[in-house]
N, C-alpha and C positions, 0 to 999 in steps of 0.2 A: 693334445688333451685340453689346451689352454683356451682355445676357440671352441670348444663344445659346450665350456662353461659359462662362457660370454653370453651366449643367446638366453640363455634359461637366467641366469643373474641379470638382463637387461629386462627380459622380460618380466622378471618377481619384481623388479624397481619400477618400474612402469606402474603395473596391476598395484602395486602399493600407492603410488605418486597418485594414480586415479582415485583410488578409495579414500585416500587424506584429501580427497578435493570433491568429496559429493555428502550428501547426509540422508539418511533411510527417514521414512517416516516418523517411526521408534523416538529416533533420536529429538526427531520436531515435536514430538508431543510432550517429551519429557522436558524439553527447551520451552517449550509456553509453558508449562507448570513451573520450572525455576525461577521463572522472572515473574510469574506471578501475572499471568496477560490471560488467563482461561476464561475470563470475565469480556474482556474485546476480542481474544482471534480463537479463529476455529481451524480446524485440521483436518479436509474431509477425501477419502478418497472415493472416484463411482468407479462399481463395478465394470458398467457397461459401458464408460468412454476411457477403463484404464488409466484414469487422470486423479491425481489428484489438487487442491487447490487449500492454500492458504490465503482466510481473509479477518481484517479486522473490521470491526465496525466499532466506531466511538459514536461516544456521549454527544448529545446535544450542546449549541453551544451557550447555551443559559439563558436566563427570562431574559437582561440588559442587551445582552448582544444580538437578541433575537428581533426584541421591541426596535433596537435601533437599527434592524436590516430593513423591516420592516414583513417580518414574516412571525409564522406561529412558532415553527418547530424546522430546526436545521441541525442534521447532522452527514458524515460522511462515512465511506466505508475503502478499501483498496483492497483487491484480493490479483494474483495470479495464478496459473496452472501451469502444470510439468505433468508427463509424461510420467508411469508407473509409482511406484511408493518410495523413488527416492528421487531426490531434488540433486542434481547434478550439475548444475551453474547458473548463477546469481541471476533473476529477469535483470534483463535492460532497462526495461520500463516495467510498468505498473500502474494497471487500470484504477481508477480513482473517480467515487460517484456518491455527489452532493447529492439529500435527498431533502426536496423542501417543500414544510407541507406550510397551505396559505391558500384560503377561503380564495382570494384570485391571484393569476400570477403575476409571479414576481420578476421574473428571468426571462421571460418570453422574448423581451426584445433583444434583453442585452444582458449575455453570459460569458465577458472575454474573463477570465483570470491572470490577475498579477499578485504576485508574490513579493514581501518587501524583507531584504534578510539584512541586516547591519543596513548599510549601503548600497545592499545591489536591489534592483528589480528585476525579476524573474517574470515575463511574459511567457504564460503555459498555454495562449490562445485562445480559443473560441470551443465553448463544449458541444457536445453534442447535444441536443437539447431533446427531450422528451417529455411529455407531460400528460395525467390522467387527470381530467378535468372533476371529474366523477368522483374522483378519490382524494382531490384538494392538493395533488400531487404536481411535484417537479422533480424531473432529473437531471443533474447535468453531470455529463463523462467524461473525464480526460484521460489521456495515455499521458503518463508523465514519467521522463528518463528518472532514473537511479540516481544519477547525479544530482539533477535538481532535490530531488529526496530527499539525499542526505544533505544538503545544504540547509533545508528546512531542518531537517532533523537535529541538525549540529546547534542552533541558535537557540536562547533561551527566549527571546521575543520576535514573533512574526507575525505580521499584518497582512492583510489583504485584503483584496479587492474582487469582488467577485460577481460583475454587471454593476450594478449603482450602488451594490454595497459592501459596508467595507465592518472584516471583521476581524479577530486575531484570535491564535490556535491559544486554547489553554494546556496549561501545563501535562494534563491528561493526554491531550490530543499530541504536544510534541515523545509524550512516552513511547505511543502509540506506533508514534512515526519510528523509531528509535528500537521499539521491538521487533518492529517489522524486519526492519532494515537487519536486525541481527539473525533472527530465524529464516533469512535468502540468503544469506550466507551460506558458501557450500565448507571453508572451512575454520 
């Protein structure tokens, strides 16, 4: 009788141990509205690719920071996708894309990013580069690990470099990072 009960109690421990390690939609939207983020992220599922995706998009980084990059208007966004309306383990990485508007470009030649946390330097590479000339536009894309993330996100001051210039996230922008990082979370 004692092995009959095994299977079915392994089983109910499992099927539970799974559900404390994923999060329904539901729960992600009521999660941006407690922290108070409805303002930078959104929560969108499509019908027709079954996916849904969580992105933020921040603030610009100010007239000073902007004048001395030497561009009009820069800001960034990060978003990922999962598979149906619940999010079931944390991305690895996390797509991340500068958008910089400037009568000409800025970044053309040169988009490596470095990241400056306490003491370390963080090399995220070379972006992908895109640009709509038409539109006074620039984009550049990184896939950036979870790790590096949270490393940014942990620090109250980060700089960086990003092609010839060099800016640091404001206080908004580490929130930003910091919300995110809590709503990928699966538990």
């Amino acid at each position: 009788m004692k092995r009959f009960l095994i299977l079915p109690l392994a089983v109910l421990f499992l099927a539970s141990a799974l559900s404390a390690q994923s999060k329904t939609n539901e729960a992600i939207a009521k999660q941006i509205k407690d922290l108070k983020a409805e303002k930078a992220i959104t929560l969108t599922y499509d019908e027709a690719s079954k996916t849904s995706k969580i992105m933020v998009v921040a603030e610009d980084f100010g007239k000073s920071q902007n004048k001395r990059a030497g561009v009009e208007a820069m800001n960034f966004g990060m978003a990922f996708f999962y598979p149906g309306t619940t999010l079931t383990f944390a991305p690895a990485e996390i797509n991340l894309t500068f958008w910089v508007s400037n009568k000409k470009p800025k970044f053309a030649e040169a988009h490596r990013w470095t990241v400056t946390v306490g003491s370390e330097t963080i090399d995220l590479g070379e972006a992908r580069y895109a640009a709509r000339p038409k539109e006074n536009m620039e984009y550049l894309n990184f896939r950036i690990s979870r790790a590096d993330l949270e490393k940014i996100a942990r620090s109250p001051d980060v700089k960086f470099k990003l092609g010839n210039a060099e800016l640091k996230f404001t206080p908004e922008h580490l929130k930003n990072f910091n919300d995110f990082l809590k709503l990928s979370e699966t538990n």
